[in-house]
C-alpha positions as CSV (number, residue, x, y, z in Angstrom):
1,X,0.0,0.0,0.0
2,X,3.0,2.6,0.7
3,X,3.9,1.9,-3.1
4,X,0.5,3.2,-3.8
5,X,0.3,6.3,-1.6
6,X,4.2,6.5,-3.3
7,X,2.9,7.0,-6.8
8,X,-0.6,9.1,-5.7
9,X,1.5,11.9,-4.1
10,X,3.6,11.5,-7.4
11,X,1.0,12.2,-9.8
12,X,0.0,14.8,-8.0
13,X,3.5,16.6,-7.6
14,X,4.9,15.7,-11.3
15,X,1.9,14.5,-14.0
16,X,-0.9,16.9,-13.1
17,X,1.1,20.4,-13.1
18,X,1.8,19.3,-16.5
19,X,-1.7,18.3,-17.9
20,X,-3.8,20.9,-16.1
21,X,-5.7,22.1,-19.7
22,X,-6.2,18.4,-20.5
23,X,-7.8,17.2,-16.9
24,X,-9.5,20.3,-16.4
25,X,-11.0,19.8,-20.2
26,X,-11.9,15.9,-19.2
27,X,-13.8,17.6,-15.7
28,X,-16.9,18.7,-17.9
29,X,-17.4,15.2,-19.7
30,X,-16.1,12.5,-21.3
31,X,-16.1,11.6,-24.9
32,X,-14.3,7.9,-25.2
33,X,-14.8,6.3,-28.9
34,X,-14.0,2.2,-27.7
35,X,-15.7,0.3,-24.7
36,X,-12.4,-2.0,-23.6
37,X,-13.8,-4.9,-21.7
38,X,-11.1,-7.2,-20.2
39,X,-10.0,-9.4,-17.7
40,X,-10.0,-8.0,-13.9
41,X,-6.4,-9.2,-14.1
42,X,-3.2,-6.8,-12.7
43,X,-0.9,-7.6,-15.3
44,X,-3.1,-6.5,-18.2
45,X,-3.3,-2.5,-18.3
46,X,-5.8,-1.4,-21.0
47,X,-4.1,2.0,-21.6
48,X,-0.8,1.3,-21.4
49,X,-1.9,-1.5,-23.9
50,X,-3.2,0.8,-26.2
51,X,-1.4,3.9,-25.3
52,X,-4.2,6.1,-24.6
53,X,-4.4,8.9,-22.1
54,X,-7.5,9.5,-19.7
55,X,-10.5,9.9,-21.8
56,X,-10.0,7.1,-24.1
57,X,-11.7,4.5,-23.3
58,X,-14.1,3.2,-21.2
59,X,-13.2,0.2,-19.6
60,X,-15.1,-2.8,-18.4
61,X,-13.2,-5.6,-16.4
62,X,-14.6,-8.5,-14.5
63,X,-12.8,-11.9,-14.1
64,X,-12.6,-13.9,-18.1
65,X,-13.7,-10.7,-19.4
66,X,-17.6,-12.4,-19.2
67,X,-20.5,-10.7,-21.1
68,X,-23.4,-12.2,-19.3
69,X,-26.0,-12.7,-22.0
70,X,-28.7,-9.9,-22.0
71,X,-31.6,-10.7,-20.0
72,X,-34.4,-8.8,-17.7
73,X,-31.7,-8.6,-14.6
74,X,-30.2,-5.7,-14.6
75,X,-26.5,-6.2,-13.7
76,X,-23.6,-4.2,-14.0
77,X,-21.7,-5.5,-17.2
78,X,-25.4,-4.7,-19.1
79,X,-25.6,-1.4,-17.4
80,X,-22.2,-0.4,-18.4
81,X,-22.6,-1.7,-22.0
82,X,-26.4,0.0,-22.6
83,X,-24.7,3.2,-21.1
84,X,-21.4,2.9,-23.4
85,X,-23.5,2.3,-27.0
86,X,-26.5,4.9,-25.9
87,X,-25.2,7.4,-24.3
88,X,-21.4,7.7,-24.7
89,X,-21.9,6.7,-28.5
90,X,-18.8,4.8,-28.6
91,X,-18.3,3.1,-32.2
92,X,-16.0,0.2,-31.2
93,X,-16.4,-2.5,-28.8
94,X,-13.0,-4.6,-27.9
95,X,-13.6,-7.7,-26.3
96,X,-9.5,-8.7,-24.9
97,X,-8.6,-12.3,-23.3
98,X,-5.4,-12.7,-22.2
99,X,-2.4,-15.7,-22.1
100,X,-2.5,-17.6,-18.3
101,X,-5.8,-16.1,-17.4
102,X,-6.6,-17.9,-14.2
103,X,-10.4,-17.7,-15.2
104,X,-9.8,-20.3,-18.0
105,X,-8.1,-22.3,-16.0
106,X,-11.0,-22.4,-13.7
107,X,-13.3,-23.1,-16.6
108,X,-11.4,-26.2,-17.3
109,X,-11.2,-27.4,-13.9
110,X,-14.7,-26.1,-12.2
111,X,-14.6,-28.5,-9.6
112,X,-11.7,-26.8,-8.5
113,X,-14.0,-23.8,-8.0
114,X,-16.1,-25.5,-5.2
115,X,-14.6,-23.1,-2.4
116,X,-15.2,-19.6,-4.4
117,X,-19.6,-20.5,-5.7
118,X,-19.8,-17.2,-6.8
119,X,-16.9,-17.3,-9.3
120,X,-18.2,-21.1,-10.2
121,X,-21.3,-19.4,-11.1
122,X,-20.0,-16.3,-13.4
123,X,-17.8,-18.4,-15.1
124,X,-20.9,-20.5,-16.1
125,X,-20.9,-17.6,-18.9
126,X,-17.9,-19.5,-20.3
127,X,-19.5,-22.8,-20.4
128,X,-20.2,-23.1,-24.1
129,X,-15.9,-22.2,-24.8
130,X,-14.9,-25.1,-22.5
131,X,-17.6,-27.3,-24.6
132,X,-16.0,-25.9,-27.6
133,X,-12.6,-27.5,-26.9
134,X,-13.4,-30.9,-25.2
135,X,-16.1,-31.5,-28.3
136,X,-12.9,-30.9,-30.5
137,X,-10.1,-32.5,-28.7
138,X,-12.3,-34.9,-26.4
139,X,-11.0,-33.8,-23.2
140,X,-10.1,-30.5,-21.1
141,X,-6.3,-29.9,-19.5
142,X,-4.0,-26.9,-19.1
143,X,-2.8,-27.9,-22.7
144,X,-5.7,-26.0,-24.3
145,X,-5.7,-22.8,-21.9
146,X,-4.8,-20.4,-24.8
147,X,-7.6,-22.5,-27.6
148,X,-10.3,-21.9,-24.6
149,X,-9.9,-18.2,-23.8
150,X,-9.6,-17.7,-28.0
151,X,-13.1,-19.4,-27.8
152,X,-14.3,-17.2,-25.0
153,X,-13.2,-14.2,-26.7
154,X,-15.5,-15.8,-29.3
155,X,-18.4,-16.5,-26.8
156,X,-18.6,-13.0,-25.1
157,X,-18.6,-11.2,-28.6
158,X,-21.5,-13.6,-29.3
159,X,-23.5,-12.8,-25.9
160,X,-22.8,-8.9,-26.5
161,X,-24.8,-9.1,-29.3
162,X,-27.7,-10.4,-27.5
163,X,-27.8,-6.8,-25.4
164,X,-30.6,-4.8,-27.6
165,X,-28.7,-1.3,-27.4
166,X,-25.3,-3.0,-29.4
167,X,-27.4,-5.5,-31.8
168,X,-29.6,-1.9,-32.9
169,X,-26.0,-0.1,-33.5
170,X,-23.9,-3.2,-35.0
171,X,-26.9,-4.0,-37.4
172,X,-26.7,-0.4,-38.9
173,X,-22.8,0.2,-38.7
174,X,-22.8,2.3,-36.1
175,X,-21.1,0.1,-33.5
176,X,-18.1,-2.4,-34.7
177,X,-17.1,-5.6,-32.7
178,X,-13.4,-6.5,-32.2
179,X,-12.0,-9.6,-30.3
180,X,-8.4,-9.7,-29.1
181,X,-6.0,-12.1,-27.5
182,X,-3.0,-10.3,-25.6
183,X,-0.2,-11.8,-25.1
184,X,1.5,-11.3,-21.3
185,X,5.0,-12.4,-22.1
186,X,5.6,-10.5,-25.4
187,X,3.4,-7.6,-25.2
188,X,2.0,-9.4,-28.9
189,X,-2.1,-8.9,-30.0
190,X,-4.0,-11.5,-31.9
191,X,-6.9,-10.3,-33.1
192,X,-10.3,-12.3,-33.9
193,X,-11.2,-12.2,-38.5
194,X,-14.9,-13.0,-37.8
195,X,-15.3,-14.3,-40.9
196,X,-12.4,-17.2,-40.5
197,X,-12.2,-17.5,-37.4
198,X,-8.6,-17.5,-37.2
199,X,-6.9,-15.1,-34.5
200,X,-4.2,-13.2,-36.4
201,X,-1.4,-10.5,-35.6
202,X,-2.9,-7.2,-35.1
């Protein structure tokens, strides 16, 4: 925590006095053009990732970077989204996995997950990726990690466009769907051609 009191008292001495037009310009309102929604993960950092400053994007992260399927519960991953595409009028939706996400690895072992129910339960919304790779290979184990979170990256962009707000805007062009797989140990981005299937360099 001292690290993080470190770098607070450091922003405020050495990266604000330097910015003042630009944070006093982001105080009235915010204008970000991509919802980011990733993994709750500390190694992944969305704008250092994309080298964006404040303003940029607006970021969604939960554990497997889950799109719960839009229903009549109201939850915070649909109220984020509805609010992104309806009233921020964002025009591109990035959905990112990530290389060693834990949350995979708890979607190939659930039973594992017996101690944690509520993260057994959210990763329920990952189901269909696990059923992806055993149907394929005809078993589950840490060899597929990297196929299953490709096939969640698949599965979220698939439930996102059950949320009314992003199917209205993707159907007329006004909203564009991108699925990417980051890389921890190279800093590399794979990213989803929905028409192949095939994850390629970005």
């Amino acid at each position: 925590m001292e690290e993080i009191l470190k770098g607070v008292k450091k922003f405020q001495q050495e990266v604000v006095p330097g910015r003042k037009e630009e944070f006093a310009k982001l105080a009235y309102g915010q204008e970000p053009e991509v919802l980011f929604i990733t993994c709750s993960d500390s190694r992944i950092d969305p704008c250092l990732l994309t080298q964006t400053v404040p303003g940029k994007l607006f970021i969604c992260r939960n554990a497997g970077n889950v799109v719960p399927p839009h229903s009549n519960q109201t939850g915070g991953m649909t109220a984020s989204i509805e609010y992104a595409v309806e009233v921020l009028k964002i025009r591109d939706i990035i959905i990112c996995g990530h290389t060693h996400c834990g949350a995979m690895q708890g979607a190939i072992q659930p039973q594992a997950l017996d101690g944690i129910p509520h993260v057994k339960e959210w990763l329920g919304h990952c189901r269909a990726a696990s059923a992806v790779v055993k149907e394929r290979h005809g078993d589950l184990n840490a060899d597929y990690l990297d196929e299953i979170t490709k096939e969640n990256i698949k599965l979220q962009l698939q439930h996102i466009r059950t949320h009314p707000s992003v199917a209205a805007k993707v159907a007329t062009g006004q909203v564009h769907l991108h699925g990417w797989m980051y890389e921890i140990e190279t800093g590399q981005v794979q990213a989803l051609d929905q028409d192949s299937g095939a994850f390629n360099p970005l």
